[in-house]
C-alpha positions in Angstrom: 96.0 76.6 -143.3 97.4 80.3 -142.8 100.9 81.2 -142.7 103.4 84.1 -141.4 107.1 83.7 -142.2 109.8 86.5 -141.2 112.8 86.5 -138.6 111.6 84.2 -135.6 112.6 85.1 -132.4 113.8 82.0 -131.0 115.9 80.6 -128.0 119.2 80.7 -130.5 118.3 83.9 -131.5 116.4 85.6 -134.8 115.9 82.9 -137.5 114.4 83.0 -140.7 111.5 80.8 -140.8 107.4 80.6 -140.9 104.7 78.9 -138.9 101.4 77.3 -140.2 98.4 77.5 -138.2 94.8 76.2 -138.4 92.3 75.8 -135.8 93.9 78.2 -133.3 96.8 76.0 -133.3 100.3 75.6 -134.3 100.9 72.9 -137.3 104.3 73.9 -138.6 107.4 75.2 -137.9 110.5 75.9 -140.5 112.8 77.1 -141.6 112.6 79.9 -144.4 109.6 81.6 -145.9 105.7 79.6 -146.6 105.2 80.4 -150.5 101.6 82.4 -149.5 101.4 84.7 -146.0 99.0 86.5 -144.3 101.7 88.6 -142.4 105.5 88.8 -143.0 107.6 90.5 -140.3 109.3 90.0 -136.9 107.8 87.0 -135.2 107.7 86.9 -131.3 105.5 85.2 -128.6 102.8 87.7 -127.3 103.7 89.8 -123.8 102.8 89.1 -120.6 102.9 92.6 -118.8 104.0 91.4 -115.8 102.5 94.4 -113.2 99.5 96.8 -113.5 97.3 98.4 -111.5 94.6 99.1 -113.9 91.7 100.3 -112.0 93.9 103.7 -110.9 93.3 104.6 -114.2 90.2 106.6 -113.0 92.3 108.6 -110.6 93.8 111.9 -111.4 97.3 112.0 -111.2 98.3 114.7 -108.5 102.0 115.5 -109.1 102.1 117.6 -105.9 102.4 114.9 -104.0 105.1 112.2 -103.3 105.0 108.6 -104.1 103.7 107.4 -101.1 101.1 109.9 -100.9 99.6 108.4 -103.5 99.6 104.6 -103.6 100.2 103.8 -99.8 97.5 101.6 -98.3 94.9 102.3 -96.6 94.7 106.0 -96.8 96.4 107.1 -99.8 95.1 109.1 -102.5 94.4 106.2 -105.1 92.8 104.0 -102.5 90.5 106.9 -101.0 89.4 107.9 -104.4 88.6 103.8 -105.6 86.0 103.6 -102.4 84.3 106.5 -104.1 84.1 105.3 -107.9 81.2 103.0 -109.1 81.7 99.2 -110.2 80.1 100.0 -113.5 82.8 103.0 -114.4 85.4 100.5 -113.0 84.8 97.7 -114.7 84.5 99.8 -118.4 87.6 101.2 -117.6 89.4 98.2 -116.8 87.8 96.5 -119.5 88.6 99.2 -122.5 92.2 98.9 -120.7 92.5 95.3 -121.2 91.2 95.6 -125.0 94.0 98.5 -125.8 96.5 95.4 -124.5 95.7 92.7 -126.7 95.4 95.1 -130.2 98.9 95.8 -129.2 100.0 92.2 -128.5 99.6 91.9 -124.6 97.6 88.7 -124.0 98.0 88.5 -120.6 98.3 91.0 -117.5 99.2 90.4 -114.2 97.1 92.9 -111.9 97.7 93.7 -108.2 94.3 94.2 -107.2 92.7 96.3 -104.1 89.4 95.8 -103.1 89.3 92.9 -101.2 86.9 90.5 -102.5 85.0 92.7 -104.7 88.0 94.0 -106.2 89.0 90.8 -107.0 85.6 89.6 -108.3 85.5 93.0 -110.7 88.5 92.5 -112.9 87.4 88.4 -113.1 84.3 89.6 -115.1 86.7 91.1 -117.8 86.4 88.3 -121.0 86.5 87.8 -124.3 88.5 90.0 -126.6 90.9 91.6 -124.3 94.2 90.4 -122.9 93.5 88.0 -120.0 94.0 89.3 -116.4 96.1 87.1 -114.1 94.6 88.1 -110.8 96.6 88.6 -107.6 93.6 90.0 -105.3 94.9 91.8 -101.9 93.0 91.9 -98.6 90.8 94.9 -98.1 93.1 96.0 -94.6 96.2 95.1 -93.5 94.8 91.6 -92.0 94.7 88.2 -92.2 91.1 87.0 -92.0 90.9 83.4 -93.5 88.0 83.7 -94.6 88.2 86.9 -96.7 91.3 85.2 -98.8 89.6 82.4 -99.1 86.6 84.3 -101.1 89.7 86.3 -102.6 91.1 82.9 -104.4 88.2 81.6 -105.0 89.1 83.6 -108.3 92.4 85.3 -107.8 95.6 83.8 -108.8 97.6 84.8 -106.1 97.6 87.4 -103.6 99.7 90.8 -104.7 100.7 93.1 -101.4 102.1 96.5 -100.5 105.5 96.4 -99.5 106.5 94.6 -96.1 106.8 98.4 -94.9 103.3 98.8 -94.6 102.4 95.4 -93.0 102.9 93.7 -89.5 105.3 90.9 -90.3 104.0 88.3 -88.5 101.0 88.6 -89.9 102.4 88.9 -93.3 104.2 85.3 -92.6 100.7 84.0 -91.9 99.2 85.3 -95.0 102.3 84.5 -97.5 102.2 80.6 -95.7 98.4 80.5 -96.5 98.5 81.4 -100.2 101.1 78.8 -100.5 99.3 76.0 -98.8 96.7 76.7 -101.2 98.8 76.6 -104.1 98.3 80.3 -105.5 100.9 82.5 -105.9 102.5 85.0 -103.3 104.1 88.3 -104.6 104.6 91.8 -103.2 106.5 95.2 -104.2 109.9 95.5 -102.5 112.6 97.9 -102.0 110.9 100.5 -103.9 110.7 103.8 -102.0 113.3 102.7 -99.2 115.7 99.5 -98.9 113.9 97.0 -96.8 115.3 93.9 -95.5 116.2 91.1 -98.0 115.9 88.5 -95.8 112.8 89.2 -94.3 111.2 89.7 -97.8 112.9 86.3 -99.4 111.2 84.1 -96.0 107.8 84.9 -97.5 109.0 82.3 -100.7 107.6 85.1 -102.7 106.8 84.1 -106.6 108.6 87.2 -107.7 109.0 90.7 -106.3 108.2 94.4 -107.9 110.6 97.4 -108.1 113.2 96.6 -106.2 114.5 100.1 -107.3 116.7 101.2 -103.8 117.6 97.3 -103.3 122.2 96.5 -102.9 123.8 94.4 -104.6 124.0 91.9 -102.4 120.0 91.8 -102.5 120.5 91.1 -106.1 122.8 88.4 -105.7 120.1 86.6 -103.0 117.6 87.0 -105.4 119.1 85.5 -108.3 120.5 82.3 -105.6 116.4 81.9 -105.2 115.0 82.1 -108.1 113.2 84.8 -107.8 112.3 87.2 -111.0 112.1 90.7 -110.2 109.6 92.8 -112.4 110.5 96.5 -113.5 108.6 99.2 -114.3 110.7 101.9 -115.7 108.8 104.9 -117.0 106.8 104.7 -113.6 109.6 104.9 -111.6 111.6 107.6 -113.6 108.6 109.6 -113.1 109.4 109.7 -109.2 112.7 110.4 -109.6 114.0 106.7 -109.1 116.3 104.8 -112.2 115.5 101.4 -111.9 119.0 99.3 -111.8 118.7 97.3 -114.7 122.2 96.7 -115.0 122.9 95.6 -112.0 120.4 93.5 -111.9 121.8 91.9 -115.0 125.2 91.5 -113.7 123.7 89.5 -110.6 122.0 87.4 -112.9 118.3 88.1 -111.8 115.5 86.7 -113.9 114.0 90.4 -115.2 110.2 91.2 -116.6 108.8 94.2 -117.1 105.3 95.4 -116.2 103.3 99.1 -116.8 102.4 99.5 -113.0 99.5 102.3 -112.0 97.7 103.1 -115.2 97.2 106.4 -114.1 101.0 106.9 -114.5 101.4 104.9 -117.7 99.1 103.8 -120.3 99.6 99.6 -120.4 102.1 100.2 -123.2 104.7 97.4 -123.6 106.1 98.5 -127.0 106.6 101.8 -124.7 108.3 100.2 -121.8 110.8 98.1 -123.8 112.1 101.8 -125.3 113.0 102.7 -122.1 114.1 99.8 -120.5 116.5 99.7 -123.7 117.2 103.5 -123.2 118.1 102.9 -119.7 120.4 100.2 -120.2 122.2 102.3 -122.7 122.7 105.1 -119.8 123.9 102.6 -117.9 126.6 101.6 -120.2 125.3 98.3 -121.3 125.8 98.4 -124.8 123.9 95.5 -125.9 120.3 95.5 -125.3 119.3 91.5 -125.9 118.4 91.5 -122.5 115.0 93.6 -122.8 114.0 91.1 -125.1 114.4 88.3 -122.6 112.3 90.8 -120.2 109.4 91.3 -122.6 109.1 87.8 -124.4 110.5 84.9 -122.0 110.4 86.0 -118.4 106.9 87.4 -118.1 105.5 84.7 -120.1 107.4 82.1 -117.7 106.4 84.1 -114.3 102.6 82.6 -115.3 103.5 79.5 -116.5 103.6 80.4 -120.1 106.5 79.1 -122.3 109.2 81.9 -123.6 110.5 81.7 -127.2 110.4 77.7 -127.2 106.8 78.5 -127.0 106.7 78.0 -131.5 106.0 74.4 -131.3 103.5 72.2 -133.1 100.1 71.5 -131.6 100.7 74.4 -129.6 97.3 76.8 -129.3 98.3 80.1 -131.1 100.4 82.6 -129.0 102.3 85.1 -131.0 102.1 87.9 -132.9 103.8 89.7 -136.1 105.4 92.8 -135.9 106.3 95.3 -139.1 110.2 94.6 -139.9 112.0 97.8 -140.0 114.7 96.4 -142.1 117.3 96.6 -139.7 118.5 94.6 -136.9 115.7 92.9 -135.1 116.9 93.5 -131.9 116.7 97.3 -132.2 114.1 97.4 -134.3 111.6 96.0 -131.8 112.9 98.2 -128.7 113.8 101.4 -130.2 112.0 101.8 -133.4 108.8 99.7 -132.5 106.0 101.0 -131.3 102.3 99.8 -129.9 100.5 100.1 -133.2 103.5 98.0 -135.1 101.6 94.8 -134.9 100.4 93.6 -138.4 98.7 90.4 -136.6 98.1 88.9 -132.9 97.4 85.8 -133.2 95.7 83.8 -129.7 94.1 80.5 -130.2 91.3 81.4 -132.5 91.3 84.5 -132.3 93.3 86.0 -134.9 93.3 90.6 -135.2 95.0 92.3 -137.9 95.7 96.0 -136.9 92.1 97.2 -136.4 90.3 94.1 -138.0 89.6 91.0 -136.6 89.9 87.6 -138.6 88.4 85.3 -136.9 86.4 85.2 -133.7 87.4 83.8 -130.1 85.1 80.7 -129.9 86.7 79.2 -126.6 
């Protein structure tokens, strides 16, 4: 059996302790350190980045132009250039993406696919020894046709949409109602480039939302009432000009993740976006940062059915990783003074990588 001992992040907080594994799963938990290791540092559940885009990686980033410019269905610039590219350079790039995620402790992704049903089908071909995608496929227009989002979940998770903006409502209602009645997930990005309505948004009984960056107060407060997490993506939308309101968000009590968004705006950096979520929190006067923490390691995880930090538990598979202590406060150590090549070992049923060398192989 194999043991890691260090602080444990747990739902009480950082505790001393170690965990013995065998088999790709969990066969102790305790308190203090095991008497032989094969890491020693700052123990936490692996990270669900909980919003890319991957595939816009292939498309230049043209500052010229505004936001909507870019990403806006049908016509904008990432969508016209995707028709173009081949499946082949696609699905590498996607593929070496979701590798660079799991060296640095992703295991899972949730991607807002376009394509339609090929797009969908693309990023389901991406296994073994890379985080896993968690697929929400989007029609190929701004329709409803059965039969295409039937093909879509056929291997899709859930269906991911452009804001309620871009879309006829009604038929948005249809498709939302649809996904549910087939049990898959229903999200979409919100309030992002202008306010749009609340209550319009909350009828679809989305999963969760995205952005949410120009949303009141009072949209806050309705979210938190429902349930329903919101998912931010700080260095993307600092890079249009827009601070994302953490704090607020926090004061209304919303369930918060964070995600990467486009990768051709941001690498799929976690370690990356926790520094500036915890930066961002500091502008905005919270002084303690435990919060990001509870973004990063518990709500993404739980927004795909994943357990958060009660997720250490014997005859569990393997789903953590160890990350080089700092020596100083955990807290701060992992948001401001970690960084993406900081994990000593991920460790993910079976599959168990030390820095740049794998242990053991995936044999699921």
């Amino acid at each position: 059996m194999h043991y890691v001992s260090g602080l444990m992040l747990t739902d009480e907080g950082f505790i001393e302790g170690h965990i013995g594994f065998e088999d790709g799963r969990i066969v102790e938990i305790g308190r203090g350190k095991a008497r032989s290791n094969v890491a020693k540092g700052i123990i936490v559940p692996t990270i669900v980045n909980a919003h890319t885009h991957l595939a816009d990686f292939l498309v230049p980033l043209d500052l010229s132009l505004p936001l909507e410019q870019i990403v806006a269905p049908p016509n904008g610039l990432k969508h016209r250039m995707l028709r173009e590219i081949p499946e082949n350079r696609l699905l590498k790039s996607m593929r070496d993406l979701a590798r660079y995620m799991l060296k640095r402790g992703i295991s899972h992704f949730i991607d807002f696919r376009e394509g339609g049903v090929s797009g969908a089908h693309l990023l389901s071909r991406i296994k073994d020894g890379t985080a896993k995608p968690i697929i929400f496929g989007r029609p190929s227009h701004l329709e409803f046709i059965r039969e295409e989002v039937d093909e879509i979940l056929r291997v899709a998770d859930g269906i991911g949409v452009s804001a309620i903006s871009d879309w006829n409502y009604s038929v948005l209602e249809d498709l939302a109602s649809y996904v549910r009645e087939k049990k898959k997930r229903f999200a979409l990005h919100a309030s992002e480039i202008v306010r749009e309505d609340i209550d319009k948004i909350l009828d679809l009984k989305p999963s969760y939302l995205v952005h949410m960056t120009v949303a009141t107060d009072n949209d806050f407060e309705l979210c938190a009432q429902e349930n329903v997490p919101i998912v931010v993506c700080p260095r993307s939308n600092l890079l249009f000009g827009r601070i994302p309101p953490i704090d607020r968000m926090i004061k209304k009590g919303v369930r918060i993740a964070l995600g990467t968004d486009n990768a051709m705006f941001s690498l799929p950096d976690m370690f990356t976006e926790l520094d500036f979520a915890g930066r961002i929190l500091r502008y905005q006067g919270i002084r303690k940062i435990d919060d990001v923490l509870i973004m990063a390691f518990k709500t993404g995880r739980e927004i795909i059915g994943l357990k958060g930090f009660s997720g250490f538990t014997p005859g569990e598979l393997c789903d953590f990783m160890v990350i080089e202590s700092k020596k100083g406060d955990p807290v701060t150590d992992l948001v401001f003074r970690s960084s993406s090549t900081d994990p000593i070992m991920v460790c993910i049923g079976r599959e168990i990588l030390r820095k740049n060398e794998r242990i053991e192989e995936s044999i699921e």
